[in-house]
Structures are given as C-alpha cells and as structure tokens.
C-alpha positions as CSV (number, residue, x, y, z in Angstrom):
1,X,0.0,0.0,0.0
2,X,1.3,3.5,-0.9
3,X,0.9,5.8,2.1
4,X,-0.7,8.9,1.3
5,X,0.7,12.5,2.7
6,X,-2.7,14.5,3.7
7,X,-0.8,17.3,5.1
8,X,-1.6,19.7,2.4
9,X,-5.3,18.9,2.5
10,X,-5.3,19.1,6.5
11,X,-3.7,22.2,5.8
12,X,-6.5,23.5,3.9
13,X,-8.8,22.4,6.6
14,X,-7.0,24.3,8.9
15,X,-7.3,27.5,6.7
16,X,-11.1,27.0,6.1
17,X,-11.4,26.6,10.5
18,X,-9.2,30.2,10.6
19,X,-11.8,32.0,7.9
20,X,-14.9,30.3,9.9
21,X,-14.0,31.8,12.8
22,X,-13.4,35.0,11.5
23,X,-17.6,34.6,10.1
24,X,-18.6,33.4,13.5
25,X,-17.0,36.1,15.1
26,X,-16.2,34.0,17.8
27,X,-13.6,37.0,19.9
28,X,-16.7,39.2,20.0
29,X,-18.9,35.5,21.2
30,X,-16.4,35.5,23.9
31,X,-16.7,39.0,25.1
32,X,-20.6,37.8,25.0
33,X,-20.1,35.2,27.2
34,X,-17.7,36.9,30.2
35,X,-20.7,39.8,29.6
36,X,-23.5,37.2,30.3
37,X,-21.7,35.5,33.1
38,X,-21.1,38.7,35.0
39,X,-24.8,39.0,34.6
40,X,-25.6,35.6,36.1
41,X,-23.9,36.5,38.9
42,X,-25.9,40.0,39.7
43,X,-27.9,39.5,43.1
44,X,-31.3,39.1,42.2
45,X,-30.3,37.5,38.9
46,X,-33.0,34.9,39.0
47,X,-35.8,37.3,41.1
48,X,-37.3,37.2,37.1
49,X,-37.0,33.1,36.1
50,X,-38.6,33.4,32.8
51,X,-35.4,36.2,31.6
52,X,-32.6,34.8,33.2
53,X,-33.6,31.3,31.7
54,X,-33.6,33.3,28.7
55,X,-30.0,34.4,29.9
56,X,-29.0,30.8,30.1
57,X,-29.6,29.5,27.3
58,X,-28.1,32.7,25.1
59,X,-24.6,31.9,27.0
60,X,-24.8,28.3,26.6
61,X,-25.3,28.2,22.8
62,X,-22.6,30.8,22.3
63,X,-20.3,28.8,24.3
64,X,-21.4,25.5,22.4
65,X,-20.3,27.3,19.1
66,X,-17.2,28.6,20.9
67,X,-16.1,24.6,22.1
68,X,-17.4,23.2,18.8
69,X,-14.5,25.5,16.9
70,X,-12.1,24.8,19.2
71,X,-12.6,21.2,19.4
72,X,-12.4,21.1,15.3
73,X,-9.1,22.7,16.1
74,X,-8.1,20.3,18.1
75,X,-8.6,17.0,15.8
76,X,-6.9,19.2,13.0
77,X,-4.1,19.3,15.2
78,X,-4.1,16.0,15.8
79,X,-4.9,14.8,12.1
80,X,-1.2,16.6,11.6
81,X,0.2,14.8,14.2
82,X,-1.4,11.4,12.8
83,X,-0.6,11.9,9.5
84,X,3.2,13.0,9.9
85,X,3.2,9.7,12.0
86,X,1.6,7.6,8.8
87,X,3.9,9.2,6.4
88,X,7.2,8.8,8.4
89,X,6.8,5.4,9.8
90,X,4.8,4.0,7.0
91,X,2.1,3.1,9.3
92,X,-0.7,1.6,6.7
93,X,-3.0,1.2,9.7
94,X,-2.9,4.8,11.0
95,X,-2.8,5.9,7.1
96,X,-6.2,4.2,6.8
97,X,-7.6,5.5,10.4
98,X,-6.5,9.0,9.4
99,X,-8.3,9.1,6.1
100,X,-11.3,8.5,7.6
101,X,-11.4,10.5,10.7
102,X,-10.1,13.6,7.9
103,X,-13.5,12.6,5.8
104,X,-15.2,13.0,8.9
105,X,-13.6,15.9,9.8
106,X,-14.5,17.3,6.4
107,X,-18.3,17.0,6.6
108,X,-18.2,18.8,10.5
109,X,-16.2,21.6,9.1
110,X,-18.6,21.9,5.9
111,X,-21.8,21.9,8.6
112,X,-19.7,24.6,10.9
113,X,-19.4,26.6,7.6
114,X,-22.8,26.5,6.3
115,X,-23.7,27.6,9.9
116,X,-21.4,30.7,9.4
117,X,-23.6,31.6,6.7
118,X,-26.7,32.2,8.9
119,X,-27.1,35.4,10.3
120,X,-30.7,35.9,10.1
121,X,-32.4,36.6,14.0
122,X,-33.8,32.9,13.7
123,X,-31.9,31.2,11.4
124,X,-31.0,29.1,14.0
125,X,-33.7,27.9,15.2
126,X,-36.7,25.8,15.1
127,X,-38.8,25.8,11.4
128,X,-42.4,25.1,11.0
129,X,-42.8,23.9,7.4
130,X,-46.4,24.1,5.4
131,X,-46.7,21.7,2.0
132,X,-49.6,23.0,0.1
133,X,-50.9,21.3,-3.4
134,X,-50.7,23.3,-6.3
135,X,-52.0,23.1,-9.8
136,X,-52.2,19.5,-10.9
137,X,-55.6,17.9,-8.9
138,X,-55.2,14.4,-7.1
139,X,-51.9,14.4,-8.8
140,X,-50.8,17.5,-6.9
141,X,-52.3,16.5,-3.2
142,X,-50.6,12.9,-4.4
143,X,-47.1,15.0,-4.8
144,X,-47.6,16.7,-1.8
145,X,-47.6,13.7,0.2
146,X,-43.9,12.8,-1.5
147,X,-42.7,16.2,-0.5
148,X,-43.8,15.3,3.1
149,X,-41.8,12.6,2.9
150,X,-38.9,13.8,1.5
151,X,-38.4,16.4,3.4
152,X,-38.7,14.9,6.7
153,X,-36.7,11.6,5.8
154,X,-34.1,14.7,5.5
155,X,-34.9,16.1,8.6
156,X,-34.3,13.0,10.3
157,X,-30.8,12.7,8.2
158,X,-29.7,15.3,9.7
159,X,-30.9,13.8,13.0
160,X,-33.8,16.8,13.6
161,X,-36.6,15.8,15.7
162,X,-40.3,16.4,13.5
163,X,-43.7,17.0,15.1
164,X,-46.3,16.4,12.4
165,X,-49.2,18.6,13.6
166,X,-51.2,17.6,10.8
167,X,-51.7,15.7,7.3
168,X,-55.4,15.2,6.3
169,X,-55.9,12.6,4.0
170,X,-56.4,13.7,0.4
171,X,-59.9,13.2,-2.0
172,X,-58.7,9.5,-3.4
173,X,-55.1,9.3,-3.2
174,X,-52.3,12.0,-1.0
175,X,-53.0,14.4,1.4
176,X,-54.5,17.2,1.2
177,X,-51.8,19.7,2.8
178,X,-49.2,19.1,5.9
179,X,-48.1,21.0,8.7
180,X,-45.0,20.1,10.8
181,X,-42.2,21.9,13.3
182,X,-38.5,20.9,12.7
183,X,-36.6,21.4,15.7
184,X,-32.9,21.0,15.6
185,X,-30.1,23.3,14.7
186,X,-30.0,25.5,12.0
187,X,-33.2,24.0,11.0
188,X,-34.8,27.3,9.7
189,X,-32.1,28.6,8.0
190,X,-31.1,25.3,6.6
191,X,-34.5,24.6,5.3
192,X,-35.4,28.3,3.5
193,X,-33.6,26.5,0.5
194,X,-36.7,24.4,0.1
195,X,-39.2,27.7,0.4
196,X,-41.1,27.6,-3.2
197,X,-42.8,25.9,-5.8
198,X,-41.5,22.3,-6.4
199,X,-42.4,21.3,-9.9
200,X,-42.9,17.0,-10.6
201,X,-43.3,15.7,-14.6
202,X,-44.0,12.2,-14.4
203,X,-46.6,9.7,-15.9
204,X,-49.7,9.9,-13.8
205,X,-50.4,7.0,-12.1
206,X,-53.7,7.8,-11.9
207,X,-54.6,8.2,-16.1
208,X,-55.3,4.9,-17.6
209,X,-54.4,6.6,-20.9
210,X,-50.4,7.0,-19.0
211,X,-50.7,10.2,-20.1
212,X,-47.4,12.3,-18.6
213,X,-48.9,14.9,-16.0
214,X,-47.2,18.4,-14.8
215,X,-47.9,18.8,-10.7
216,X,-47.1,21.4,-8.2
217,X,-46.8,22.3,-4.5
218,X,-45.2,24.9,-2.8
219,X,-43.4,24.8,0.4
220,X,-43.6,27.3,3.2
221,X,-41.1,28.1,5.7
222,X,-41.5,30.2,8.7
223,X,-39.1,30.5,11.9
224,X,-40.9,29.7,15.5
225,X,-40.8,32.5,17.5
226,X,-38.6,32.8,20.6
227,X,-41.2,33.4,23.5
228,X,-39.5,36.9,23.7
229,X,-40.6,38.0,20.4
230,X,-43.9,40.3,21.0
231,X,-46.5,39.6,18.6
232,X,-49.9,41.0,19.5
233,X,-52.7,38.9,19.0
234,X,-56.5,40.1,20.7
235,X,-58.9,37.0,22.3
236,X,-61.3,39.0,20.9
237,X,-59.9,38.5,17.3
238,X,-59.5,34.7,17.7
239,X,-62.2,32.4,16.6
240,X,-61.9,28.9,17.7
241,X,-63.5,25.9,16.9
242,X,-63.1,22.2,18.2
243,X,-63.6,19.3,15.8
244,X,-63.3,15.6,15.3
245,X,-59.7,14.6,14.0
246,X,-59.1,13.0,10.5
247,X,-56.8,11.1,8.8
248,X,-53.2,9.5,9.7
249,X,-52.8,9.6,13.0
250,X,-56.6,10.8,13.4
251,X,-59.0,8.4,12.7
252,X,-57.9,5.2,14.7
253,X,-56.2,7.3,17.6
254,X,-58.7,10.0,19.1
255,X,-61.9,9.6,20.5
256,X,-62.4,12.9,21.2
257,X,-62.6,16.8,19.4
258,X,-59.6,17.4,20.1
259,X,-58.9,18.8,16.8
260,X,-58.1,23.0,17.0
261,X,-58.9,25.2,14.1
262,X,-58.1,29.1,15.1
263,X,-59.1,31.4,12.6
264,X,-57.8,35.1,12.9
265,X,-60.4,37.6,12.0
266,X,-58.7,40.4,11.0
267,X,-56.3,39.2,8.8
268,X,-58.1,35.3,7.6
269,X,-55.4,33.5,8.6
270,X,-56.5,29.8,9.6
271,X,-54.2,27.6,11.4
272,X,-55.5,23.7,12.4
273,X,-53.6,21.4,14.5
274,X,-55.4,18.1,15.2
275,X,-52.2,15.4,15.3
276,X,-51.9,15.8,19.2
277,X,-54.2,13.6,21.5
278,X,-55.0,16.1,23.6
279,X,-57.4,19.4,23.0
280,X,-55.3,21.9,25.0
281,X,-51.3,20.4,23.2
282,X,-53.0,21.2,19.6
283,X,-54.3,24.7,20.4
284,X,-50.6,25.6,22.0
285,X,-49.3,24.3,18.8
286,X,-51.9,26.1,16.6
287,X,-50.9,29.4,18.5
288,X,-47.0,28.8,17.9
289,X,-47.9,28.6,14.5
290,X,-50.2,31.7,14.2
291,X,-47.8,33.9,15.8
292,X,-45.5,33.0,13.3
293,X,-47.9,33.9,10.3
294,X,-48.3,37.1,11.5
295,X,-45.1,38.1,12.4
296,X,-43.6,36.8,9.0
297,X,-47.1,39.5,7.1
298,X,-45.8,42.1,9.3
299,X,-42.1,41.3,8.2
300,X,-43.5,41.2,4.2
301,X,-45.4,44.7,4.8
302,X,-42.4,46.3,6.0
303,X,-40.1,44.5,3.3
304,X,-43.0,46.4,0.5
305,X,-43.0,49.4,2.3
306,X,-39.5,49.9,2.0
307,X,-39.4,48.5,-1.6
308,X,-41.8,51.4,-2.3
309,X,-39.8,53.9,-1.0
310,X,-37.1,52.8,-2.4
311,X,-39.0,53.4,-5.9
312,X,-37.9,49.9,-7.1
313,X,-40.8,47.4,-8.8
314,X,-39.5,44.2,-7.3
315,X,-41.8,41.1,-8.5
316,X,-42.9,38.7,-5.7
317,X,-41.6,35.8,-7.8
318,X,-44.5,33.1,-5.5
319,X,-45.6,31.6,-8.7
320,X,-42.4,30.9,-9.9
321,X,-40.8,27.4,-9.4
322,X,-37.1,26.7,-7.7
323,X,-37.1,23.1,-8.2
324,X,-37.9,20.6,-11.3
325,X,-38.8,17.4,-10.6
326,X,-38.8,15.3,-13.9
327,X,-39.5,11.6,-13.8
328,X,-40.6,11.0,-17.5
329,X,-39.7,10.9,-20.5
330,X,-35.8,10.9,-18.2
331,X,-34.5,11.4,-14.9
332,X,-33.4,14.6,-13.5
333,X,-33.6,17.2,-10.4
334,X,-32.7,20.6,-11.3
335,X,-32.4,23.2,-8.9
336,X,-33.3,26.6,-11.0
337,X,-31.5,28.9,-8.8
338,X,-28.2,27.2,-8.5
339,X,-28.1,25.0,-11.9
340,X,-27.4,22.1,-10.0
341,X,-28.9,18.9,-10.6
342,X,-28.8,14.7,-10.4
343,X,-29.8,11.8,-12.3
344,X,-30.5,10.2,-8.7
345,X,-34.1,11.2,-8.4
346,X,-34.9,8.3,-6.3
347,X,-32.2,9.2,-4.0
348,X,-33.7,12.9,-3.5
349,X,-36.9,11.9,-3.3
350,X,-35.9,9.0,-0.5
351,X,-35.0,12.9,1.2
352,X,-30.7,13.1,0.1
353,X,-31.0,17.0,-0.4
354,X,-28.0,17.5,1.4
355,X,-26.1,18.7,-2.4
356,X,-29.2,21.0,-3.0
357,X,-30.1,22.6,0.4
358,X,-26.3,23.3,0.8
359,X,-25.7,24.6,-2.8
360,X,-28.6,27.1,-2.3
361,X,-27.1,28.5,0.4
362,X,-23.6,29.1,-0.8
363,X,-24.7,30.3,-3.9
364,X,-27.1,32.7,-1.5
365,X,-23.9,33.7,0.2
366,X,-21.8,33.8,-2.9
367,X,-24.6,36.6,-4.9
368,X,-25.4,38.3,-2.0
369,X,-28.9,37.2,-2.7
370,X,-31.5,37.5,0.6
371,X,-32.6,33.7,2.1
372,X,-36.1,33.1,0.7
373,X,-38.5,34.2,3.8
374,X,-41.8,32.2,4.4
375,X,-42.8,30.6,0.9
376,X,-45.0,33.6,-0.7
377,X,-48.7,33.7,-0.8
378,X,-51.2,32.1,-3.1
C-alpha cells in the first residue's frame, strides 16, 4: 500500500477553520459570554425566572459554538500529528484511520461553515414547514404527500426531531396539505432553501391513458418564534373551533374533538392542529404557528413598504418554481436557482438534499442574494 501524505489537504482544513472563525465572530462571542456571566452572577439574577432562563440559554449556545471550533481545532491538530506519523513510519494502519477521521472531519467543518452563513435573527432555530398542493388535482395533493416525505426523511438525516401537527388525507389518493415543526439546529435557516414551488413531470399514475402529467406544490417556511418575540394577538380577534380529527394519526387514535382550528379575524389566517391527543397540546401548537404567520405579514409589509420607497418594482416571484422534478420521458432534479442537478431522483426523493439545500445556500452567500423568507402567498 502507498501511504498517502494529507498534510496539504489538512492544511487546507485548517485555513477554512481560521476563515470560519473570522464569520462566527467568535472574539466578540467570547466577550458575550464573560458579559453574560457577569450578569448571572448579579444579586437578584433569577428574582425574574422566565429572563434569566432566557439568559442561560443565550450563553450556553454561544459557548457550544465557541467549544465546537475549538474542538475542530483540536482534531486538525491532531490529524497533523497522525498523518506526519503515517507518512514517516509507514504506518498503513494509522494511514487508513486517518483518512477517515479527515472525511469526517471534512463533513463537521462543511456543517460549521454552512452555519457561518446564517445570520438571520432565527436562522437558528426551530422551522415550522407548510406543504400545500398546487395546480395539478389528485396528482398534486398525491405530490404533496412525497414532499412530506422527503423532506422529513431529510430532517431525520440530519438527525432533527419532526412533530407532524397535521396531514389530512387527500380526496382519493395524498394528502390534502401538511403541517410540521422541525426542531434542531440550523433547521430554519437550513430549510429556507426548500421555500417555493416544487415542480414533478411524471406519468400519472392515476390516467389509464399514462398520459405524462405536470404537478405542483409549494413549500412554506416560517421560523418559530422565541417566547420573547412580541407579537400581538387580541382573544377577541380569535375564533376557535373544536372538531373531530381525520386522517393519519386521526382516525384510529382520538376519541375525542380534540382537533383546533383558530381562525384570525382580522387578517383570515386559519391555522389547524389536530395530530396531538389532547385538546389543550394542539391549540398551543396552533398558537405557535399563528404567531409565526403574523409576524412573517408584518415582516413582508415592512419588506414592501421599504421596496416602495425605495421606488424599485421588485416582483414577488411566488408563482415561480425553484425546483424541477422530472421523472418521464428521463431522470433529472434541477435546482433553477443554483443550476445544480442529479440523475439520482430516487435518491432525492428518498429525502438526500443535502447537495441542493447546501448549494442554495452558498450560492445565496456567494450573490449576495437575501434567504427566501416564508414561501409567498397564493
């Protein structure tokens, strides 16, 4: 066997780790920190629970990015070490060990990266994602249900936990829209790359002529809301009504109305949450997910408020699609953002984003171009 040197692509590594932290800004996290520490110690500190919990948690995620650079640091260092070992003492065994632990090493310092890119106030958060059938009939409520799946079979890839809030069964085949919260890291920011229409050419399977069929469904993406975010939402503009539950997870599992449906006067905005066995879990979650609505129309009228100032006629591109799906008359997912695309539509669709969630975001990065907020309106 003919013992590899690394050295130059450890070096490289280290490089990257040196720009990273110069993204994070990880001196001024560290300044952060001593700040919030000195805090925590105040008398009185925790006389106010709810804000010094608040307090907490702040210092303990800025010190879990401060530890998870410096421990990337660390196995670069000892990569160099290892390596310089492999090379000198022809070591085929530790050459082996330390080509894998640099692969490994690779994907943590590409996920560090793509972190660096997200600067937005909730970017890394929680994400509560909507799947709503487009043009297309049973074929589209049919595709949305395959979006459902792909996207949290890549949720759980990337080992994010997924509460399905709800996924009514669809006319004959599908569902007929889905409603879920990702919580892990990054997972809002990571998942505004799937915000938009998602186009699918295939042959339907439901034309006995096999007639090829054009479907869409469009995504939505919202961030959930720290609790210290103020949105103001009146009883008095709340109208709430209690139902029986349907499909998966509905039917066979509650006995009771225990599914929420809160619609909010003023504005129209409906929000449903029947997944949850108990009446009082799915109006909590039904609340979550209306303060998010209306503090991402609040967001959009300030965003056209300043566009109209500004003078400029920017179109709301809703309608347009980001992603091509096509299954027939060949194979191929095309990302029309980024240009990339794969053969592997099976792959995708079995939820392996990865190549096109993290190619949207560093071409975002790279053209300066703003992360797709919320998924438009009809």
């Amino acid at each position: 066997m003919i013992i590899e040197d690394r050295s130059t692509e450890i070096a490289e590594l280290r490089e990257r780790l040196e720009r990273i932290a110069e993204y994070l800004h990880l001196d001024a996290k560290r300044e952060e920190i001593a700040r919030l520490e000195e805090k925590a110690a105040e008398p009185g500190f925790w006389d106010d629970a709810k804000a010094a919990q608040g307090v907490m948690a702040k210092a303990a995620s800025l010190r879990d990015e401060v530890e998870e650079h410096a421990e990337l640091m660390r196995e670069v260092e000892e990569l160099e070490v290892a390596n310089e070992l492999a090379v000198s003492e022809e070591d085929e065994d530790l050459a082996v060990e330390t080509e894998s632990r640099l692969k490994r090493l690779v994907k943590r310092v590409d996920d560090l990266e793509l972190s660096s890119w997200f600067t937005g106030e909730f970017d890394h958060g929680d994400a509560i994602v909507t799947i709503i059938p487009g043009a297309g009939g049973l074929e589209a409520q049919d595709w949305a249900e395959m979006l459902l799946r792909m996207l949290t079979k890549y949720a759980q890839s990337r080992k994010w936990k997924v509460d399905l809030h709800e996924a009514p069964e669809g006319v004959e085949i599908g569902i007929d829209r889905a409603v879920f919260t990702v919580h892990g890291k990054n997972a809002y920011g990571m998942l505004q790359s799937e915000a938009g229409v998602h186009r699918l050419v295939r042959i339907s399977p439901t034309d006995e002529k096999k007639r090829r069929q054009t479907t869409f469904a469009k995504v939505e993406v919202l961030p959930v809301l720290p609790d210290e975010v103020e949105v103001e939402i009146k009883e008095e503009d709340l109208r709430i009504d209690v139902y029986r539950s349907s499909g998966p997870g509905g039917q066979s599992v509650n006995t009771t109305d225990s599914a929420v449906r809160i619609t909010h006067l003023p504005t129209g905005i409906v929000v449903t949450c029947q997944n949850e066995k108990s009446q009082l879990k799915n109006k909590e979650t039904a609340m979550t997910i209306l303060r998010s609505r209306l503090y991402e129309l609040e967001q959009e009228k300030r965003r056209q408020e300043i566009e109209a100032l500004k003078g400029e006629k920017k179109e709301i591109s809703f309608g347009s699609q980001i992603r091509s799906y096509v299954l027939y008359p060949y194979q191929l997912v095309k990302d029309l953002r980024t240009g990339i695309e794969t053969s592997q539509v099976d792959r995708v669709l079995d939820g392996e984003i990865d190549d096109f969630v993290v190619g949207y975001h560093r071409w975002r990065v790279a053209e300066g171009a703003p992360a797709f907020v919320g998924g438009g309106e009809e």
